[in-house]
Structures are given as C-alpha cells and as structure tokens.
N, C-alpha and C positions, 0 to 999 in steps of 0.2 A: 803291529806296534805303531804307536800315531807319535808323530812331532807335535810336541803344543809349546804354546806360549803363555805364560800368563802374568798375569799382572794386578800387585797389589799396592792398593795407596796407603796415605799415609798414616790411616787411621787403623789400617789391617794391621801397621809397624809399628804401633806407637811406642811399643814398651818392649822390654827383652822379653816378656812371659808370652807376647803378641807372636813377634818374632820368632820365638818358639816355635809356639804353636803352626806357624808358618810355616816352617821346614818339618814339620810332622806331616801336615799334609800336601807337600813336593814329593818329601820323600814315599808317604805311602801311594802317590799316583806316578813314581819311578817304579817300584816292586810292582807296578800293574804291567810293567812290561811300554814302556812312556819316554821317550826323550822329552827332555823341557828347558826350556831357556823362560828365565822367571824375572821380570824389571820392576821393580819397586823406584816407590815415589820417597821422598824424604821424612824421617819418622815424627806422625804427629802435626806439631805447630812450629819445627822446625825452620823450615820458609819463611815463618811471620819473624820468626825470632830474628833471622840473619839480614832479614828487611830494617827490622826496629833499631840490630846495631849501627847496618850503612846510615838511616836516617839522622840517626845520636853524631855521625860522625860529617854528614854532608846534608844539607835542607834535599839537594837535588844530584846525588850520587851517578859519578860515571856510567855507561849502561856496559862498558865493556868490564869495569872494574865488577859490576852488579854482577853479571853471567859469571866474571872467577869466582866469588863470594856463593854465588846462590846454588853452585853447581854442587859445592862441597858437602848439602845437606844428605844429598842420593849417595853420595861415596863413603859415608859413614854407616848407612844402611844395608850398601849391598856388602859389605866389611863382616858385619854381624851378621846377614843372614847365610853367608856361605862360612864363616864357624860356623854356626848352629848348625849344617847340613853336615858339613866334617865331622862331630861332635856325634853326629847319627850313622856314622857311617858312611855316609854318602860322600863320595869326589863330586867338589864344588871348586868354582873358580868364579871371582868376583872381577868384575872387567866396567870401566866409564866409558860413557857416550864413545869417545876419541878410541881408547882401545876397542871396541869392539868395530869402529870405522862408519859408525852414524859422519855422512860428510853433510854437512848443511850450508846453508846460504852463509854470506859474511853479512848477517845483521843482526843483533845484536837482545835479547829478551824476547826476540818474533821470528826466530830463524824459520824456517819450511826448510824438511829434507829434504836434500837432491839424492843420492841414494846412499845405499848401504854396503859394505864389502865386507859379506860374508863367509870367504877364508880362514879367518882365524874363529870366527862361530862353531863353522860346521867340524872344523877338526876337531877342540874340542868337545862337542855332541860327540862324534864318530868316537871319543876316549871312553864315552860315560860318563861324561861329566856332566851336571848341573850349571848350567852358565846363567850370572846372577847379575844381569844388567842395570846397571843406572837410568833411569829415566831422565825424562825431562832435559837434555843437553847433547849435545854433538861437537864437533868441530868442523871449522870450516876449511872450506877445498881451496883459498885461494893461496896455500902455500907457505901461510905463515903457523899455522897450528896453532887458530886461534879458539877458545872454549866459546860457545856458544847455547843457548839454552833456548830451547820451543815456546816458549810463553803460557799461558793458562790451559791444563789440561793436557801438557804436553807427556806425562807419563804415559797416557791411553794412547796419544801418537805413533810415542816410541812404541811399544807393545804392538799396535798394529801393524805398524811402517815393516819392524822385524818379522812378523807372522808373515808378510805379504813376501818380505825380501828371499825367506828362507819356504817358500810354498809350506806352510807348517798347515798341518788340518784343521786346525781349529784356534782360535786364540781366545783364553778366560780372562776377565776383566774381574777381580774381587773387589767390596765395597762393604759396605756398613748396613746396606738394606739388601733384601733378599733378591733381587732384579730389578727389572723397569714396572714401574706402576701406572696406572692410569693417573696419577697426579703426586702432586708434594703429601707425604705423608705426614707433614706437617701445618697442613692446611686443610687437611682430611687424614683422621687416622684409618677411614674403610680403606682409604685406597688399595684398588684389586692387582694385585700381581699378573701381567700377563708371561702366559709359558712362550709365546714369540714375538716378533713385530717386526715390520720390513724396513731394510737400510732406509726406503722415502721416509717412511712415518718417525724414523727414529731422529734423520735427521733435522726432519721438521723440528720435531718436542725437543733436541739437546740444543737447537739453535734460538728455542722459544724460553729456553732457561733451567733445562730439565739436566739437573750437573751428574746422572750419574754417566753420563757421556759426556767426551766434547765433538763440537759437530764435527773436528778433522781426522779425528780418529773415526766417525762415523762414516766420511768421507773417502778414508781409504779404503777402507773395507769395501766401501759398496764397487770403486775401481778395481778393485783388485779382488773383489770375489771370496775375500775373507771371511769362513762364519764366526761368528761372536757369540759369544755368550758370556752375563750378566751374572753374577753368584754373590752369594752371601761368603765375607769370612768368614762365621760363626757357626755356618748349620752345614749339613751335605744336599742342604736341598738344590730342585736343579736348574732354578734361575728363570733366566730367561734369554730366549736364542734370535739374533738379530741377521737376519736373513736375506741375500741378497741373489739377485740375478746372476746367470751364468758371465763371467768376468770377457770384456772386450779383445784379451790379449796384450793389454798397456806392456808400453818397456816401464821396468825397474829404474830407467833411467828419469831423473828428474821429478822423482816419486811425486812432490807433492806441488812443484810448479808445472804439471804435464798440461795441455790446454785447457780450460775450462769448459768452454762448450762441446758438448759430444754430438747435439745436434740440434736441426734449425725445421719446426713443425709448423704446419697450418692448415686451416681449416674455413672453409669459403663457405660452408654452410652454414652462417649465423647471423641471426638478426638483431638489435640492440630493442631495450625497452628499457624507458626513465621516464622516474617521474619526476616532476621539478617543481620548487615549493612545496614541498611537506614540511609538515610541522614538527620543527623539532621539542620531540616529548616522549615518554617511555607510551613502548604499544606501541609506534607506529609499522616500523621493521616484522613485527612479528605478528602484524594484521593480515599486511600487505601479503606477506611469503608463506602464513595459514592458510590464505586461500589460494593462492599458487598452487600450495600441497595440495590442498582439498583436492583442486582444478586437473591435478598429478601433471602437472609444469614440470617438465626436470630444465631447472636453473643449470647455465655455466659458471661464469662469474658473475660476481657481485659488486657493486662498488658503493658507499653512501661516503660523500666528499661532507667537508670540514663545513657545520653551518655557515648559513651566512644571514643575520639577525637571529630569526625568530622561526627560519626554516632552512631545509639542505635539498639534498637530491641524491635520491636513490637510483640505479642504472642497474640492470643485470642482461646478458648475453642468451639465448636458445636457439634451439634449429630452425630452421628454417619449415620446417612441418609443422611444427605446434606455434610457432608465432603467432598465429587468428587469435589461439585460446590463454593464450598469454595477455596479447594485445585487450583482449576483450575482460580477462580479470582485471588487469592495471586500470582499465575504463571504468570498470564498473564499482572499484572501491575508492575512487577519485573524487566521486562525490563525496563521499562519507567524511574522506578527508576536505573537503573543501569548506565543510561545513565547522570546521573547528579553527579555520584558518585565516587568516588577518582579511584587512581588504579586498573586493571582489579585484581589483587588480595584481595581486601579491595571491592569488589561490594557484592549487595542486593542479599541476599539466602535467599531460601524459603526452611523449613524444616516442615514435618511433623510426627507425632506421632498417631499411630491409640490406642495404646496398654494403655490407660492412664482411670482415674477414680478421679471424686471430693468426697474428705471427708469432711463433714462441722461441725461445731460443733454452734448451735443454743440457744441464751438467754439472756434475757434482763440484765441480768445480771451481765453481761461483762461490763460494763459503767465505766470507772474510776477506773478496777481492772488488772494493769498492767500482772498479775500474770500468766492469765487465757489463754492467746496466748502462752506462755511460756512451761505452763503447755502441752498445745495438743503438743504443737513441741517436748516436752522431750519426749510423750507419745509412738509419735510416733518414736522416735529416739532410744528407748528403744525396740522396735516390731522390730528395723531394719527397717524402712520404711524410703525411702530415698525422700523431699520434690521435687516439679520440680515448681512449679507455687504456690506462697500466694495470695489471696485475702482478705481483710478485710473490717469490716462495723461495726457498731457499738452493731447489734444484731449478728454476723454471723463472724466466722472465715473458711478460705475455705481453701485446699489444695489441689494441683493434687501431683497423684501417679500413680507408675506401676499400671495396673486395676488386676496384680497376688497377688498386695499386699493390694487390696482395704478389702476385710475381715480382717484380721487380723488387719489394721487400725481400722475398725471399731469395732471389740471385745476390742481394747486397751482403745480405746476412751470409749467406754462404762463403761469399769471398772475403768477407770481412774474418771469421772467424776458420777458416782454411777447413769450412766442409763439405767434403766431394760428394757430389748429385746423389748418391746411392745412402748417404748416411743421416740422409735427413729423416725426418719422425714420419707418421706412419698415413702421408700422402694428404686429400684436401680434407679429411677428417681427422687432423693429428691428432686432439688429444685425445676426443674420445676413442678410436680405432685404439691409440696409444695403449690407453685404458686395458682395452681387451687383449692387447699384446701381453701387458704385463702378464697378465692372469695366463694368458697360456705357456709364457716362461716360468712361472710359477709353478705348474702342472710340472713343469720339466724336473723340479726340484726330488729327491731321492730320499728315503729316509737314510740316516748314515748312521750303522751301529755301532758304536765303539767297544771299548772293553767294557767288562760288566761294573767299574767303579767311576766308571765317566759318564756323562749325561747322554740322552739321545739328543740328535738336532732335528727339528719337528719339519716338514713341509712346510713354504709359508701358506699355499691355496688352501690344504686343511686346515690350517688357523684360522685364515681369513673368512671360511664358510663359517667356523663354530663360532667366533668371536663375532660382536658388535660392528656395525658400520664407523662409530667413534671408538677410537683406541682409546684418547689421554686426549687428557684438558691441562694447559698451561697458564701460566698466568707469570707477564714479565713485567716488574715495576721499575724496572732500570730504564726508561722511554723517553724522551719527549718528543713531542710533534711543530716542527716548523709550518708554516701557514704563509705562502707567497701569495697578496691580492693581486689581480688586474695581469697578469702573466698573459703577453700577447699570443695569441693562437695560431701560431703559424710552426713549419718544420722548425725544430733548429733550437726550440727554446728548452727545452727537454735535456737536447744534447749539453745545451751551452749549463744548466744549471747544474745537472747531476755528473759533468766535467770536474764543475770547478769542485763541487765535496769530496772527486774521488783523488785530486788533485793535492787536498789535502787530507788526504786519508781516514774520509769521514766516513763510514757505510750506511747506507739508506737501507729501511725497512720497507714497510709497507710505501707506497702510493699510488694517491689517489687526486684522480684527474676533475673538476667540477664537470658537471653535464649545462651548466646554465653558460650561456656565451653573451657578454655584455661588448656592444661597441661604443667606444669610446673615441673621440678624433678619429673617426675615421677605420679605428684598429681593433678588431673581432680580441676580446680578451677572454680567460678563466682564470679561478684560481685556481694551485696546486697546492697539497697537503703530502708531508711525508714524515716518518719516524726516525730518529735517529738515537744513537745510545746519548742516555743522560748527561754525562764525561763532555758530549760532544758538544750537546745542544746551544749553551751561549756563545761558542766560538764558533758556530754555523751561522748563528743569526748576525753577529757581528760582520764576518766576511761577507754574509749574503747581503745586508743594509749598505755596508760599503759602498757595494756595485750596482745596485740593486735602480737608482736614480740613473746613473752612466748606460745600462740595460732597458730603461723603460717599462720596468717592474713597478711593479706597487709598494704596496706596508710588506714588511716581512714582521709576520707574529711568533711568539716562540711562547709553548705550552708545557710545562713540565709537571705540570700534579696529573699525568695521568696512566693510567693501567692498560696493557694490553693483553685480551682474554681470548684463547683461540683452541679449540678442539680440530683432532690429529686423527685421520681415518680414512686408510686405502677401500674401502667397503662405502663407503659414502658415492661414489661414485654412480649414477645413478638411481639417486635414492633421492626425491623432492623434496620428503620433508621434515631433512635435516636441520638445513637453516633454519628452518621456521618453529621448528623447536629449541633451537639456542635461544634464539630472539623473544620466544615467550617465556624461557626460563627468565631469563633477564626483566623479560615487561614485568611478571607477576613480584620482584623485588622491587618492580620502578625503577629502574635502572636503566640510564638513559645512554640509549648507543651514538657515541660521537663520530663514529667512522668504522665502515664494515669495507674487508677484502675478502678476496680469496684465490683459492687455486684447487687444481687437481681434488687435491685430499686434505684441504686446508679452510676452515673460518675463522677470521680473525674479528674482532670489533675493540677499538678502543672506547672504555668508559673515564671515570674520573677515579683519580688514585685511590680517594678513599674507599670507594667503593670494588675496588680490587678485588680481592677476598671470596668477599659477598659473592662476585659475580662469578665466581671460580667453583665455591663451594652450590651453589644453584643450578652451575650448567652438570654442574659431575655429579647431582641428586641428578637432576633430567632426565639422562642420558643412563640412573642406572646403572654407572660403573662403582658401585661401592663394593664391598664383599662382606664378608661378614667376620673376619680378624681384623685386629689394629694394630701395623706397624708404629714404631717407636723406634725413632733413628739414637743409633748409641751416639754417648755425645764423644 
C-alpha cells in the first residue's frame, strides 16, 4: 500500500460536476489499496474574484486582511470535495492550512514553511480517512494564530511540503494538460509531452515561466527527494515523472528557509576566450559557435554583454587542453568579422586568458532569495577577489577568477555559507566531474512499481540516454534589463550593487559582466547588464540613478521591450553544438541576440520582445522537439 499525496488546482474544481468527478478518482485510487491526503487549490477564478472585491473596497487592501480574505477560496473547496467523497462512500475529513499545522513564517501573501505537525494527519490516515487539505495558506508559529498564505503557486507547495513532511511515496500534481511539455502548448500546439525530467531541468523551465510547476514546490522535492509526477485531470494517462537525487537527510525543520547553499565547487582548469568588438547583428553568435562545433570545442560558459554602439563582446570559458583549438577558431573567424566592422580602430579582438578558475556556489535554495548572489559577491569582495565573468542559473551561481585567487575564494565561500571542507562539489573539476556525479547518482535511481492503477516512476539516466540533450524551450516576457555604464573594476562593486537590489527585495536574473575594460581618470571601468522582473524594473533604475553619481557609476539604462529565450537540458552537457544551433535557429529568422548566458544545462539569450514568439517557436523547430499530437489547454 503506498502513501500519496495529491494535488488539484483550480481548474481540476471548477465546478461541482469537476469536483465530482474528482472524488471518483481518489476514491477509485483508495479501492487500489492507497492512503491519500488530497489539497486543492481554490475553485476556478475564485482568487481573482476575492481580489476584485478587496480592490472594490481598498485601491491598496491590507496584506493581512488579504490572507483572511483569500484563504477562504480553498476552505469552500475542500468543504465540497470531502461531501462528494462521503456521498461515495468514502470517510473524508476536510481540514485548513492551520488545522492540519502548516506553521509558516509571520509574513504575510509570501509566507515560506517552517514545518508541518503531522499528528493530527497521520491519525486520521491511520482511521481511513481521506484528508482534504486546503492549499495555499498556513499559520503562523509566532503565537498569535495568525492565517497566512504561500503566495503564487502555493497549492503545489503545500502538496509537496506535506508529501516530504509525512515521507509519502510519491506526490501527484493534477492540471489541465497532460504533464510537462517541451514548451507553452500555446505557442506551439506539437508540443511533446515528456514521460520524465530531473528536479535541475524542471526547476530551470518553472523558474523560466513554465506554470505547470512553481519553482518552490520544485525546490522541495529536489531537498527532500520527493518523486513527482505531473497528470492530466481528464485522462488516466501517465504524465510525467519529475525525478530527483537520492535526498541529503534535511531536517523537516525549517522546511523552506533551511540554508540555501548545499555547496561551494571549483574548477582551476579553465581558460577564458573573448572576442571584443563584434558586430552587433543577427549571425554573428551562431557563426562564431558553428565553427566552435565544427572545431568539436566543448564550450563552458558563455556570456555576450549588453552592446555598446554598434558592437558587444562575446567571452566563453574551456579546459585548458583544447584552449590552442579554441584560441585558434576565435582567431581565425576574427577576420571575417572585422571585415563587416566599423573603423580599423573599433574592429573584432580576440583576447585570451590562460591564468583564470570558476568558483560556484551550489542549491536549491537560491529560488526567490535575492540575498544569496549578493551574499557570495560581498564574500568574495571582502577576500579581495576581483570578479571577471558571472554566470547564473537558478541552482548555481558561478564566478571567474584569477586561478591565484581560486583558494582563498573558496575558504571565504565556505565560511561565509557554513560549508564544511567535505561538502564541497566535486574538487578542482567541479562542474564538470559534477556532471558525471550526477549521472552516476542517477544510475542509483530504481524502477518503483506500484499497484497496477498507479503510474510507474521511470529512472531519470534511462530517460536521459533516450531523450534529447534539450528537454524544453522557454520563453519569459515578464523581463527587463537594467544596463550600469562605466562600473569601476575593482572587488566590491558587484557586492555593493547586487546588495542594494537584494535590500530591496529585487531578484536578479541573468548577469552579464562586459569583457571590454575602459580606463577612465585613472579608473579600470565596465559595464554590467542584468534582468529583473518587469514589476521591478523602474523602481530598480530609480534607486540605482539615485546612488549611482554618490558611487561613481555611469548612465544606468533600463530596457523593458524585451524577451528572454532559453532551452533546458541535463544531456547537453558535453555536447558543442548545442549553442551553435540555438544561435542559428535564431540567425536564420534574423533575430538578433542582445545578451547570451548560461550554465550547467542552461542557454539563455535575450532578444526584443516582439520578437519573442518567433524566437521560441524556431529554437523548438530546431531542436526537433515537436510531436506529432496537438495539445489544447481547457480554458
């Protein structure tokens, strides 16, 4: 007999015939011989509704009066569907965030669990009963028993948080499309249903805009070794299974503020290559990184910083073995580019760096805690270690450095983020070694068979061999990009900037460091580029202008028409030429890339908004991931 959890939103409940239907299939996966604890989200448009009356009644409504208000949508729900389960026979018992002892932080529409007190759960499970949880809200621990609710996506939370709280086998997430796809079914109706995909890749694509998850529900699972799976309401098909590493041992305590970094990786064998002054125009990206591939270059990172006129600069990271043949393509297409390029003084350079090392700092944890990018840049700004190249990703923040200053980077990092010598990544080849870890923790993975009405949970390594090296292409238009000129080049400026956003609870996405270093008075400068949600962007660039003279900063730019396009894939990893096939899907639309990152299993490149779309539905022809059905999300 298995424990499960599962979880339906609100589209699963819209209606009593919904609802229904909902306790037909609890009840017939209890007759399989099944404990289940089942948390529904609010029925429908519910939420919007209880929003539209607060606004009718305040322009700018209490946030504590809000959480009373918005909690009451789930308690009407789980009401109905434990009748509808009584009504079948089944003992059900309908229980809110607060009775079941969800205890959460005391703030207020953004609470994070601190844990769960599952006494009064497990006894009645132990009755046979069906326990009909409220999503989305808790109470908080400070004593006063105040209602509090998880913010956007907080149903999937809930539902994990409990799977993790009560070690349940498996936890179902029900939804409106039949699993995770390789993209918006609405922006591609091919899009291919995959049958697994791993906690990294998954929280990559839900962090990138992909809503049939949210990334903190993704987040605990991958801590806590939760398997997931992804279902259709409508069909018995059997989803898809979101697959995770054998679990650390976390306490339950503090479930969702436990530390963020798990651990601190580096890697001394790498050398930098940029070019500086290329031309900014579609093709150039996907010239460069073709013959890379051809050259079978396996690229680290990538970075192409924010133009600056009428050219940018491209940088990317490799071993130290193949740097000659690296070195020698970037040389040898330099001309090509030169010859399209402004004045003989303003032409395409190729510069290299042998002397250089990535620091990373590694954990799920990072999700929506602007603080923790901040945190490593002070870290290191405080050791005197001067940054050259950022990378970021949503498990993974990365740094180049002098490879003189790669120790003492890593002792700071360590003590900064309380990680003891033995828990760091996988020695002076972190990520890549990393890499290879995973896969052999993957190996570790079992097939798990349940009863014969429940889904099987697949291996992720068998996935990962039969599947594509790209899972899913995203596309997030919620973005814009702030642009700091003339940013002096020294430790500290990193720390002092992405302080003051995290200060004001801004979270940064992508950044990207320029490779061109201008002196001015005396003072080695660059500019820095970074993303922030659109919500944010004018009050970033106000605060940042402020200061920005007091600091000895430049112009601060703020760019809001534009789209960020990023394909998601643990099998890319060794593979050259990946990139160089996003980058020519995109040339052959002419679509011009304004800013390329990356990581592990990660490409991103910012275009222009209107070109969004375009650039989404080209990379996911590309790459191949169509199928040959067409979803069609109910409305």
């Amino acid at each position: 007999m298995a424990l499960i959890v599962q979880k339906y939103g609100g589209t699963s409940v819209g209606s009593v015939e919904r609802i229904q239907a909902v306790a037909q299939r609890i009840y017939k996966t209890v007759k399989a011989g099944n404990s289940i604890v089942v948390v529904v989200s609010a029925m429908g448009k519910t939420t919007d509704g209880l929003v539209k009356l607060a606004t009718e009644i305040s322009p700018n409504p209490n946030r504590r009066e809000m959480d009373m208000l918005l909690s009451t949508g789930e308690q009407v729900t789980i009401a109905l569907l434990s009748m509808a389960l009584q009504e079948l026979g089944q003992p059900a018992i309908s229980m809110t965030g607060a009775q079941v002892g969800i205890v959460t932080e005391a703030e207020y529409s953004r609470a994070r669990i601190l844990h769960i007190e599952t006494t009064r759960l497990n006894r009645h499970i132990n009755e046979g009963k069906v326990v009909v949880v409220a999503g989305f809200q808790g109470i908080s621990s400070a004593g006063e028993m105040e209602i509090t609710t998880l913010g956007r996506g907080g149903s999937d939370t809930s539902a994990v948080a409990i799977a993790a709280a009560l070690r349940a086998n498996f936890c179902e997430i029900y939804t409106d499309v039949p699993g995770i796809l390789t993209t918006d079914p609405r922006l591609v109706a091919e899009a291919q249903l995959m049958d697994a995909i791993t906690c990294d890749e998954m929280l990559e694509l839900a962090s990138l805009g992909a809503k049939v998850l949210h990334p903190r529900a993704v987040e605990i699972a991958r801590n806590y070794g939760v398997p997931l799976v992804v279902r259709s309401s409508w069909t018995d098909q059997p989803g898809t299974w979101v697959t995770s590493a054998k679990p650390q041992g976390r306490s339950l305590i503090n479930l969702e503020i436990a530390r963020p970094v798990d651990a601190v990786e580096f890697d001394t064998d790498q050398a930098k290559v940029a070019l500086l002054r290329v031309p900014d125009k579609p093709g150039v990206a996907a010239r460069l990184f073709g013959e890379i591939s051809r050259q079978k270059v396996d690229v680290d990172l990538i970075i192409q910083s924010v133009h600056d006129g009428n050219s940018n600069d491209i940088a990317f990271t490799v071993t130290m073995p193949i740097l000659k043949r690296a070195e020698a393509v970037a040389t040898a297409i330099a001309p090509a580019l030169r010859s399209q390029s402004n004045p003989k003084f303003d032409e395409a350079e190729v510069m290299v760096e042998h002397n250089i090392a990535k620091v990373s700092i590694a954990g799920a944890g990072m999700i929506g805690r602007p603080g923790v990018a901040a945190k490593m840049f002070a870290t290191l700004a405080e050791a005197g270690v001067n940054i050259q190249m950022i990378s970021t990703s949503e498990v993974k923040v990365s740094c180049v450095v002098d490879a003189n200053q790669c120790d003492r980077a890593v002792l700071a990092l360590r003590a900064a983020f309380e990680i003891e010598a033995g828990e760091q990544g996988a020695g002076s080849r972190g990520s890549r070694e990393q890499g290879a870890g995973e896969a052999e923790g993957a190996r570790e993975d079992k097939l798990i068979l349940l009863s014969p009405s429940l889904p099987t949970q697949h291996s992720a390594l068998s996935t990962q061999h039969s599947a594509p090296p790209v899972r899913g292409v995203a596309l997030d238009l919620n973005q814009a990009r702030l642009a700091i000129r003339q940013l002096p080049d020294r430790p500290g400026m990193a720390a002092k900037l992405f302080g003051l956003l995290a200060q004001h609870n801004i979270s940064v996405d992508m950044i990207i460091q320029s490779q061109r270093c201008r002196v001015i008075d005396g003072v080695p400068r660059r500019d820095i580029a970074f993303t922030v949600s659109r919500i944010d962007g004018e009050n970033a660039r106000e605060m940042l202008t402020q200061i920005a003279a007091e600091l000895g900063w430049g112009e601060v730019v703020l760019d809001s028409a534009i789209a960020k396009v990023s394909i998601v894939g643990a099998g890319m990893v060794g593979q050259p030429g990946i990139a160089a096939k996003m980058f020519e899907a995109l040339a052959q639309q002419q679509i011009n890339i304004q800013m390329i990152a990356t990581s592990e299993i990660k490409i991103s490149c910012v275009v222009a908004q209107e070109q969004g779309v375009k650039a989404l539905q080209a990379i996911h022809a590309a790459f191949e991931l169509a199928g040959s059905e067409k979803f069609v999300v109910p409305a």
